[in-house]
KEFI-176464 format. One record per residue: x, y, z of N, C-alpha, C in turn; residue in one letter. Coordinates in steps of 0.001 Angstrom, whole numbers. Layout:
<pts>
((X,Y,Z),(X,Y,Z),(X,Y,Z),"A");
...
</pts>
This chain:
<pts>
((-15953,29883,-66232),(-15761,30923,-67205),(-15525,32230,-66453),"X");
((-14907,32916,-66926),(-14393,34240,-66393),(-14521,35519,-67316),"X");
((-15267,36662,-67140),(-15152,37848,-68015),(-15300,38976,-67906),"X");
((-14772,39925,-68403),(-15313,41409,-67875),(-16181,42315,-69227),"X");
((-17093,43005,-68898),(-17595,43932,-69865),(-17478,45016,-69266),"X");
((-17580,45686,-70142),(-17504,47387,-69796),(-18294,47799,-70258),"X");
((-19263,48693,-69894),(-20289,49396,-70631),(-20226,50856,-70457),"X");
((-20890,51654,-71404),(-20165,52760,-71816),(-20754,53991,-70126),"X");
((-19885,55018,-69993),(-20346,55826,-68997),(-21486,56140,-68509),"X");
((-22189,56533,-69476),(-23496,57266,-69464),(-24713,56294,-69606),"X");
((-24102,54596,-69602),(-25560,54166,-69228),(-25797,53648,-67642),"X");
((-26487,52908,-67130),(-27023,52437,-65911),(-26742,50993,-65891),"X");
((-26160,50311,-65404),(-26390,48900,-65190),(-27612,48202,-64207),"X");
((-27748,48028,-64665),(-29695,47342,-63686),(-29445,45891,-63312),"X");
((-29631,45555,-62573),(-29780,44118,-61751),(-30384,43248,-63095),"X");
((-31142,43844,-63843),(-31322,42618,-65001),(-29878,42769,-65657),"X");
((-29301,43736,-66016),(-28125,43354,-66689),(-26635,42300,-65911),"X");
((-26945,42267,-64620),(-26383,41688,-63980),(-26330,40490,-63891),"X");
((-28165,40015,-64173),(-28528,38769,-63894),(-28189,38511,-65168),"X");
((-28342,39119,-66347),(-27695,38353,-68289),(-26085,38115,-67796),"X");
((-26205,38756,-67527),(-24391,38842,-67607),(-24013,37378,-67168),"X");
((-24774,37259,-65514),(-24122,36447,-64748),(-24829,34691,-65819),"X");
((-25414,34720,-66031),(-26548,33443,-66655),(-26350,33529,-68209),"X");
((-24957,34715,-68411),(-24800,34248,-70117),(-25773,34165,-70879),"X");
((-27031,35103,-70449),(-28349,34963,-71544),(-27745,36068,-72767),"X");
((-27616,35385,-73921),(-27910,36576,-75284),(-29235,37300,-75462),"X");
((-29473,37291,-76788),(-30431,37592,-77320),(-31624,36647,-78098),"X");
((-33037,37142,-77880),(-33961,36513,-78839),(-33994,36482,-80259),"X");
((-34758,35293,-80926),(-34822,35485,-82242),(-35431,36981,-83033),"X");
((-35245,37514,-81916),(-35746,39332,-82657),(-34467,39940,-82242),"X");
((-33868,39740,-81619),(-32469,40986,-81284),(-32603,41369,-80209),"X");
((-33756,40971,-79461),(-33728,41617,-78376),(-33034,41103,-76819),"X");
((-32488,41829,-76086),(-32086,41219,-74654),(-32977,39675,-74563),"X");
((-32471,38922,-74531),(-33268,37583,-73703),(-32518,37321,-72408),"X");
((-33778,37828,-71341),(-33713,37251,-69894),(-34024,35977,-69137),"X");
((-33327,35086,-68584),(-33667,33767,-68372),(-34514,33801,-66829),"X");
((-34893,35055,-66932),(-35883,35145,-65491),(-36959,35990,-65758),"X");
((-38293,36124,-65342),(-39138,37099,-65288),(-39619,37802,-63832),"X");
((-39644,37019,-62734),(-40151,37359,-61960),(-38970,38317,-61133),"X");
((-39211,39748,-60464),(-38684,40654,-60514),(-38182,40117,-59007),"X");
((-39046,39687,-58210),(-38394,39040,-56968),(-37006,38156,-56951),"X");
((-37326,36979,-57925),(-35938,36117,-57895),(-34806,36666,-58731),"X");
((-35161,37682,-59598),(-33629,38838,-60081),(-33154,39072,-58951),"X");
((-33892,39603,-57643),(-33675,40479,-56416),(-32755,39415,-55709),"X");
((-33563,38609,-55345),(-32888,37689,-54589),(-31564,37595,-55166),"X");
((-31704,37224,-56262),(-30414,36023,-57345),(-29114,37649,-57401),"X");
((-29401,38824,-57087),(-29134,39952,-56917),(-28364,39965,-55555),"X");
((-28736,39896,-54121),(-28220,39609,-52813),(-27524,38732,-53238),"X");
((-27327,37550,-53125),(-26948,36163,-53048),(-25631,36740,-53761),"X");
((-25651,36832,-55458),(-24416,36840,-56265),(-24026,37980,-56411),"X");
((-24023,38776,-55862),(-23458,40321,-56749),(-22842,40704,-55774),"X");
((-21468,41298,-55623),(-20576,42144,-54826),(-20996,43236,-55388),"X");
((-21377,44102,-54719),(-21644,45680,-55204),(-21121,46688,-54262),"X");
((-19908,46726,-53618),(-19224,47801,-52727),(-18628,48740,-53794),"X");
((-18667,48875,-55278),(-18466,50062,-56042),(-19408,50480,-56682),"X");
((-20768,49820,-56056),(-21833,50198,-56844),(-22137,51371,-57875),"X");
((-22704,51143,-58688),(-22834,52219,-59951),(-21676,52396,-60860),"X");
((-20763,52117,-60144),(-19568,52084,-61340),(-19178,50525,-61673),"X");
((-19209,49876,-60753),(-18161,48337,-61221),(-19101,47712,-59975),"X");
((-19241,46409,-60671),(-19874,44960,-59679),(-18918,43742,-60483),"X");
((-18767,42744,-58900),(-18721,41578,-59313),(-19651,40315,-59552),"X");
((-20080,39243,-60263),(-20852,38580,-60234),(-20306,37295,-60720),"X");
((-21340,36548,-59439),(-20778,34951,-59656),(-21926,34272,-60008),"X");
((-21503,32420,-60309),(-22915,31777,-60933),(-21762,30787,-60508),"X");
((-22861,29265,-60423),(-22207,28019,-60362),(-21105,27713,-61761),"X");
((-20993,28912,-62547),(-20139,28072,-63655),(-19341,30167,-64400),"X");
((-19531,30825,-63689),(-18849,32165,-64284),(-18885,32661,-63383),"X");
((-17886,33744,-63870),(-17158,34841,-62612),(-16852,36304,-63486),"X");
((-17897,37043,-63195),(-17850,38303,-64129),(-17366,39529,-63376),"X");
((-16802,40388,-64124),(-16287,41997,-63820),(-17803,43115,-64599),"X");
((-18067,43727,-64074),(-19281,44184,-64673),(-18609,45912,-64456),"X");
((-18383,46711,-65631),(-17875,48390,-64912),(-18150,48905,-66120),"X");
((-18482,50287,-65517),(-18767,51788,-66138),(-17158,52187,-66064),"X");
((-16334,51671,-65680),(-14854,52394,-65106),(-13928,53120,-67068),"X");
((-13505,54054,-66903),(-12569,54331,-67589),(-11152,54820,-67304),"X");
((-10376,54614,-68642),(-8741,55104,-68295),(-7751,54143,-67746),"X");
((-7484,54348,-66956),(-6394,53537,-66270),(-6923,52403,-64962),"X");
((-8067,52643,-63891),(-8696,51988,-63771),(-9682,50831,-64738),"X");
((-10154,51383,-65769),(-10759,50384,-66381),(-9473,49126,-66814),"X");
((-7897,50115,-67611),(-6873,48574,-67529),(-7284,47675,-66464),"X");
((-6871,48155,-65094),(-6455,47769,-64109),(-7210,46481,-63883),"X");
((-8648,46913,-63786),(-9693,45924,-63624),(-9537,44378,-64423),"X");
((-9396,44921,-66061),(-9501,44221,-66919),(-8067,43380,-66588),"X");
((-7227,43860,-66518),(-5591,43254,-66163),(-6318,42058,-64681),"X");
((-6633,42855,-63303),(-6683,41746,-62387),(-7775,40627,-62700),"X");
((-8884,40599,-63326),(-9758,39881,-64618),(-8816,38447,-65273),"X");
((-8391,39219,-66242),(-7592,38158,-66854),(-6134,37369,-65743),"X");
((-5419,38003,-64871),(-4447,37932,-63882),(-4891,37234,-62792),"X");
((-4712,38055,-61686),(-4914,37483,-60315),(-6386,36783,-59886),"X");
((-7418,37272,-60813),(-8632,36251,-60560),(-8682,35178,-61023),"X");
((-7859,35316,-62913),(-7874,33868,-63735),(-7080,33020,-63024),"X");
((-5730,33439,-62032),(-5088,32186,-61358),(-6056,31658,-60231),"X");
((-6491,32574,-59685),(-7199,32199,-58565),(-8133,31364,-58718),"X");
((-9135,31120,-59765),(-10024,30455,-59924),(-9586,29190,-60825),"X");
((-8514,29228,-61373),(-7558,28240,-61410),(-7712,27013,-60298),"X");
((-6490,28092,-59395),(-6478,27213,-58184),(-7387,26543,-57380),"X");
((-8662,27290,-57380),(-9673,26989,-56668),(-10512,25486,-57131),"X");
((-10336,25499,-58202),(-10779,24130,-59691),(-9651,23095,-59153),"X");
((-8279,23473,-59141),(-7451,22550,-58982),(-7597,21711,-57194),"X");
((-7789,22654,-56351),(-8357,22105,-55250),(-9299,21307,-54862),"X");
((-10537,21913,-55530),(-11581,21409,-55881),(-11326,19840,-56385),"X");
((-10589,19564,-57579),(-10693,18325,-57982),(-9819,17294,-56759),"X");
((-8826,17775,-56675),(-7866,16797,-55418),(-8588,16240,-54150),"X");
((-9591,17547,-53784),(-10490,17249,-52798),(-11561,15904,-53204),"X");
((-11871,16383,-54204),(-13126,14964,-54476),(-12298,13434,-55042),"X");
((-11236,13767,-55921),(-10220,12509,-55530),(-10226,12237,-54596),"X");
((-9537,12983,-53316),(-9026,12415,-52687),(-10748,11684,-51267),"X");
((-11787,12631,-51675),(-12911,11802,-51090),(-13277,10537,-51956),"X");
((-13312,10160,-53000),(-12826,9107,-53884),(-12163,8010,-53369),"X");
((-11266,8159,-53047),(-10056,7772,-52697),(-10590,6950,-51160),"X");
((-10984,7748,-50162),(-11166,7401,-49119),(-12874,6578,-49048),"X");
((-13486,6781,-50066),(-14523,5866,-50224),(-14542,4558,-50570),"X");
((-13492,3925,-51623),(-12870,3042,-51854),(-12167,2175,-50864),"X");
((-11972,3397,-49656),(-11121,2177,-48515),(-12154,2043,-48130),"X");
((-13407,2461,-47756),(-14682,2132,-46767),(-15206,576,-47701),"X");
((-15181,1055,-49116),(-15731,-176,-49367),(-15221,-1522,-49153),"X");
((-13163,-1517,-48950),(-12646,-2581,-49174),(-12873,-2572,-47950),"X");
((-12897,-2125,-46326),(-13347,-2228,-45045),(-14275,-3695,-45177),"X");
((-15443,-3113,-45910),(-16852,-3594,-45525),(-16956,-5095,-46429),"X");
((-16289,-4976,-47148),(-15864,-6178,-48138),(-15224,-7468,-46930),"X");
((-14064,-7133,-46723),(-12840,-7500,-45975),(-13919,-8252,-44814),"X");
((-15144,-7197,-44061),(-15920,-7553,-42795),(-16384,-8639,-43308),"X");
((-17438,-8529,-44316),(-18653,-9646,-45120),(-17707,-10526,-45100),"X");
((-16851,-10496,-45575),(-16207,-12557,-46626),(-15590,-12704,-45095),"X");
((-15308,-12304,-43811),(-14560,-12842,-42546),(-15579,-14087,-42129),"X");
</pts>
């Protein structure tokens, strides 16, 4: 999954909003933020590990085994821009990366199947 939010200028993005974002947590049966973490350490960590933050305070990227988020305060013509390479040059890219991905495990597939007819072929000699 792939997405960008924008949130408005004047608020703060916090490493918990990073970690919803990235883990697709909504909200509780009250309305409120639901976080799929409590302990303030493994936000931190899960924080290092996934978050590109070289525009920190204005725009982060964030990854997860299954999404790839745009996270920005950005407005105007930068905020297009973002949202354009978002839907564009990241959606092909992660495209491609899926399409590789699968050929690769075919093709380890593929080469597991000869090991077995190998070992087959050895036994019945």
């Amino acid at each position: 999954m792939i997405s960008y939010t924008a949130f408005p200028e004047n608020r703060d993005i916090s490493k918990n909003d990073l970690f919803r974002i990235s883990e697709l947590n909504g909200y509780d049966n009250d309305g409120e933020p639901y976080i799929g973490a409590l302990n303030p350490d493994y936000i931190e960590k899960y924080y290092q590990e996934r978050v590109y933050d070289r525009w920190g305070k204005e725009t982060y990227y964030v990854t997860s085994m299954y999404h790839f988020a745009c996270v920005t305060k950005a407005t105007g013509k930068l905020e297009q821009e973002l949202a354009s390479e978002m839907y564009g040059q990241h959606f092909y890219t992660l495209l491609l990366f899926f399409y590789y991905k699968i050929v690769l495990l075919k093709l380890a597939h593929e080469h597991s199947q000869i090991d077995v007819e190998k070992i087959n072929r050895i036994q019945n000699s």
